[in-house]
C-alpha positions in Angstrom: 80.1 -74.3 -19.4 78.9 -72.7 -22.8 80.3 -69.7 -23.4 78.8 -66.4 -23.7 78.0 -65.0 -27.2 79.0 -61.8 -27.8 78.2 -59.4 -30.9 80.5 -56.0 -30.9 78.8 -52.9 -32.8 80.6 -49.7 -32.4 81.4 -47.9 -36.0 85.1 -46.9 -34.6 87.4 -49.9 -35.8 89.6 -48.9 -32.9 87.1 -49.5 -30.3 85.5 -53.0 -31.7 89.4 -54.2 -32.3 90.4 -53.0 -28.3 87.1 -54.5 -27.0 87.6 -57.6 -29.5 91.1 -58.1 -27.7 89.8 -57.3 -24.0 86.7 -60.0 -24.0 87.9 -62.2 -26.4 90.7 -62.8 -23.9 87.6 -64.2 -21.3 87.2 -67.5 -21.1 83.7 -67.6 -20.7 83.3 -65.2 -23.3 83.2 -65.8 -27.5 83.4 -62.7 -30.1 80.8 -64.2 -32.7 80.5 -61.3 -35.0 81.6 -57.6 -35.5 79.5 -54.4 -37.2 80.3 -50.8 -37.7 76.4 -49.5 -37.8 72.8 -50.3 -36.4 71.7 -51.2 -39.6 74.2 -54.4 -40.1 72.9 -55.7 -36.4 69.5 -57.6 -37.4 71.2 -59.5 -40.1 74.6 -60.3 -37.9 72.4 -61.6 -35.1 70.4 -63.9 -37.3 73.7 -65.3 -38.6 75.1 -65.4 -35.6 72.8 -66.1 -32.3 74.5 -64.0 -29.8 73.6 -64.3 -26.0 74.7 -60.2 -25.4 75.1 -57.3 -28.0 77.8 -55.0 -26.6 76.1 -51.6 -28.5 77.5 -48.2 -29.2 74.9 -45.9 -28.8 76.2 -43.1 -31.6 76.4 -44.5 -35.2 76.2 -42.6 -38.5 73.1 -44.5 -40.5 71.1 -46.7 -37.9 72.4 -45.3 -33.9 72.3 -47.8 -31.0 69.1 -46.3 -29.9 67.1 -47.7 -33.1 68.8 -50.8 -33.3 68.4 -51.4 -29.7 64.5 -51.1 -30.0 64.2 -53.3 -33.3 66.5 -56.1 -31.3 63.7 -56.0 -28.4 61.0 -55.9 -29.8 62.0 -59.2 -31.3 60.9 -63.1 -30.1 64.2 -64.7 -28.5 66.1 -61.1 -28.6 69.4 -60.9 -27.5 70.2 -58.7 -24.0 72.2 -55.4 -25.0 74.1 -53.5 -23.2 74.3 -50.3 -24.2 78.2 -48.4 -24.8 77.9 -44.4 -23.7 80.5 -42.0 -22.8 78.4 -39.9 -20.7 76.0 -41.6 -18.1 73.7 -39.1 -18.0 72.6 -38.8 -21.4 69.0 -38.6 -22.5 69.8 -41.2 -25.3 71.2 -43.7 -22.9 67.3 -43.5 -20.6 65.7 -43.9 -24.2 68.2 -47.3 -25.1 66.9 -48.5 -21.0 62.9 -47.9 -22.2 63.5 -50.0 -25.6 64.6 -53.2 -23.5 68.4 -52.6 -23.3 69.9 -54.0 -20.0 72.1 -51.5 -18.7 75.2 -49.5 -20.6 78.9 -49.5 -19.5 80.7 -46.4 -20.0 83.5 -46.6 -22.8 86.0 -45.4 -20.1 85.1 -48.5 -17.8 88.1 -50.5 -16.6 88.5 -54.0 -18.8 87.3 -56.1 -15.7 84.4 -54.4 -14.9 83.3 -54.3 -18.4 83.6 -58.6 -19.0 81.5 -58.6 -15.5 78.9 -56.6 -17.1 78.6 -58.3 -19.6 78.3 -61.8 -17.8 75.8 -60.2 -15.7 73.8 -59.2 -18.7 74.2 -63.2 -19.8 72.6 -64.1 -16.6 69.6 -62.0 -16.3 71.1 -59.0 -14.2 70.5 -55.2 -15.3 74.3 -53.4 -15.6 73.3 -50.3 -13.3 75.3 -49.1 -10.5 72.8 -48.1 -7.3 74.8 -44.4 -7.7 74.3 -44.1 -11.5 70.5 -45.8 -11.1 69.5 -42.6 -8.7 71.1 -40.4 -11.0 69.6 -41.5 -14.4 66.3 -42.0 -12.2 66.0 -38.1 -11.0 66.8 -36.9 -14.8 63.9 -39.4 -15.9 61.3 -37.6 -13.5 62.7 -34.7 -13.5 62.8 -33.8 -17.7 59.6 -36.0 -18.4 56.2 -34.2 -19.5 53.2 -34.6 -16.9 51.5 -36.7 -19.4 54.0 -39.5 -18.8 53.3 -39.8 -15.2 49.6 -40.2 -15.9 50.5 -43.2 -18.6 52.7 -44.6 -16.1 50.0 -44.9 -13.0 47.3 -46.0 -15.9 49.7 -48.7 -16.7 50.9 -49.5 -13.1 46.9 -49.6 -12.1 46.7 -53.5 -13.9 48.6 -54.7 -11.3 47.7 -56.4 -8.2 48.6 -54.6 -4.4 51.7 -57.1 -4.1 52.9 -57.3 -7.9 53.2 -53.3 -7.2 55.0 -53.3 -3.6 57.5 -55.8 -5.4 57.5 -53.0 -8.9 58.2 -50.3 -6.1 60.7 -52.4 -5.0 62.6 -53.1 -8.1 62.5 -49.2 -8.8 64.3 -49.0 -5.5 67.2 -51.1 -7.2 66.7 -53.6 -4.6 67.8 -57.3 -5.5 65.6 -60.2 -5.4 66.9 -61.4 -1.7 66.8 -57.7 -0.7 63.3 -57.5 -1.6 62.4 -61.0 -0.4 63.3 -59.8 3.4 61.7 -56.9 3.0 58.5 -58.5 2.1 58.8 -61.1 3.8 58.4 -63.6 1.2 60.6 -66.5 -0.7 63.1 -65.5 -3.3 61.3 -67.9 -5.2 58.0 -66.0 -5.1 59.8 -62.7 -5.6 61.0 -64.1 -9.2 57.1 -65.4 -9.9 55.9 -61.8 -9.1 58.7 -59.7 -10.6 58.0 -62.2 -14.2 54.3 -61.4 -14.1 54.9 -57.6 -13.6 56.9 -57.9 -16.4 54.4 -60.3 -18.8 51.3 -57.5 -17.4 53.5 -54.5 -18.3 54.5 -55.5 -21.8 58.4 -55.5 -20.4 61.4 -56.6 -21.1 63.2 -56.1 -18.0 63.6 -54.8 -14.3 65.2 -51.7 -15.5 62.3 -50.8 -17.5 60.1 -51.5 -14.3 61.9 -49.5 -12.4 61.6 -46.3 -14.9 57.9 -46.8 -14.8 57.9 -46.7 -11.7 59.8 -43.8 -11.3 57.4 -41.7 -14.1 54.6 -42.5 -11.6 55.7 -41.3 -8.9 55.8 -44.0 -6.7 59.1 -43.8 -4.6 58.2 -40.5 -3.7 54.9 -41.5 -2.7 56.7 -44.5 -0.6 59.1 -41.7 0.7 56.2 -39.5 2.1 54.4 -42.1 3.6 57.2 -43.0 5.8 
């Protein structure tokens, strides 16, 4: 199996080194490369091809947010996960809308955090269903109205099934979850959830699910039933 290649950016020395010695010590997992700001990342990962950037989201010159966005905006980007000490934070729903994959808490126990990442590896967003709801009701509820409107204008491209399966995904359901819900192949639920993606201009499920959220969808869903 090929291990998982991992680029640490956090600008505290102390951090990187702990983190260096807690997923270095995976098997699964290789530390290909190290930087203390956003602005070292682009270079680092074109020297160094890695799979996942573990990135702190507070940096002096170039912050996690930035770097995050120029990473994903990229051909062939790396997934990042984004490092927070508050889940809440406004910063951490603006890393999610650039393309990152999730964020781990820098408080998270060692285990958890080498299962994030290998989740990140294998296509998986890093987002409790507890921490999803929460970061979902401070999306809604701080947005302007205008962002609602931009999010049903872009929403209105797709298809009536390519939106029940968005709805779904906004729901934090998995891909078997929303297969039995829809009655349809897992298979089919991957095809639908790629296109959404490819007709939204996204880079991931959590960014479908924060559209869908700014539209208003789930509480339309809600009322209806």
């Amino acid at each position: 199996m090929t291990a998982i290649r991992l680029l640490l950016v956090d600008d505290d020395p102390l951090v990187r080194a702990g983190l260096s010695f807690m997923l270095g010590g995976a098997d699964d997992i290789e530390i290909v490369g190290e930087a203390a700001d956003g602005a070292e990342v682009e270079a680092l990962v074109d020297r160094t091809r890695p799979d996942v950037v573990l990135m702190d989201i507070r940096m002096p010159a170039v912050d996690g947010l930035t770097a995050t966005e120029r990473l994903r905006a990229r051909e062939d980007a790396p997934q990042v996960v984004v490092l927070t000490t508050f889940h809440a934070d406004e910063q951490v729903l603006r890393a999610l809308r650039v393309g990152a994959a999730g964020f781990v808490l820098k408080d998270t126990p060692p285990a958890e955090i080498i299962a994030a990442v290998r989740r990140v590896a294998a296509g998986d967003p890093v987002l409790s269903p507890a921490v999803t709801r929460q970061l979902m009701r401070h999306a809604v509820g701080t947005g302007p109205d205008s962002r609602r409107t931009r999010a049903r204008d872009r929403i209105a491209v797709l298809n009536d099934r390519e939106r029940e399966v968005a709805v779904a995904v906004g729901r934090g359901l998995a891909n078997a979850e929303i297969a039995t819900g829809l009655f349809m192949s897992v298979a089919t639920v991957k095809t639908h959830v790629s296109r959404v993606l490819a007709k939204l201009g996204l880079n991931n499920r959590v960014q479908i699910a924060l559209l869908v959220h700014d539209a208003g969808l789930l509480k339309e869903e809600q009322e209806e039933h």
